[in-house]
N, C-alpha and C positions, 0 to 999 in steps of 0.2 A: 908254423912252418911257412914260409917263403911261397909265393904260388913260381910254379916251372911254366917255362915256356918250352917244346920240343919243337925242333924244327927240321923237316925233311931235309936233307943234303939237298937230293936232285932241284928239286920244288926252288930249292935259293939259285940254283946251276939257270935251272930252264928261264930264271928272270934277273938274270945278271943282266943284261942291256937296262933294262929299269932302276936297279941299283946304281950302275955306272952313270946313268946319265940324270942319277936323284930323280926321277920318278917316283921313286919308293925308296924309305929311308929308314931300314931296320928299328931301330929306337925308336920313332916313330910309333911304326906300328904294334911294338911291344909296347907303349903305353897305350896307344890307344882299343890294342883289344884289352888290356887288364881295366878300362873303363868299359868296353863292349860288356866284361864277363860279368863287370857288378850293376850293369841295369835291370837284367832280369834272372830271374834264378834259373830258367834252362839254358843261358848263355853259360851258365859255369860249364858244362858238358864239351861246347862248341869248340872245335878243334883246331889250334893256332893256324896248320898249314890251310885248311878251309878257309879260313878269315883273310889269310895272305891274299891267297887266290882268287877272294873275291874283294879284294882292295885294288888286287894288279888289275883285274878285268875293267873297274872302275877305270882306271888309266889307262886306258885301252890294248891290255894282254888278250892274245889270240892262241887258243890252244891250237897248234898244228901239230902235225902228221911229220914225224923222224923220217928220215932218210931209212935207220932201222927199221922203223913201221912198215915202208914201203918193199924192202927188202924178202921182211919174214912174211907179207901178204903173200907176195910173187912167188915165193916158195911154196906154200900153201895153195897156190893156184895152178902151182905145174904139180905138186902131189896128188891133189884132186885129178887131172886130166889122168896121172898116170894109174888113177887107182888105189893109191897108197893112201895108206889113213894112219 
């Protein structure tokens, strides 16, 4: 059997800038974790979107805070003052 790659939807969304501008070049990276996978035997485990994320961060990806994020906080912060849980 063929080794599978899965790959998060969002995880490819949140680093489209990097894609677009070849930073990071899908094929790429799909050969180079299935060489990641066969140096060591607990790398078979290791988890494609994991490896992404830490290849992106190598190019200097910065997880930030959604506008979403920011939103569901702020609501949580007036339910708290109101009491409500």
């Amino acid at each position: 059997m063929k080794d599978l790659v899965m790959i998060n939807i969002e995880l490819l969304m949140m680093l489209e800038n990097f894609f677009a501008d070849d930073k990071l070049k899908l094929a790429n990276l799909i050969n180079s974790y299935m060489e990641f996978k066969k140096q060591k035997e607990q790398n078979q485990i290791f988890p494609f979107n994991k490896y992404l994320f830490q290849e992106a961060r190598k190019k200097g990806y910065e997880l930030k805070k959604t506008r979403w994020f920011d939103e569901v906080y702020q609501n949580l912060i007036t339910l708290d003052k109101q009491g409500i849980k």
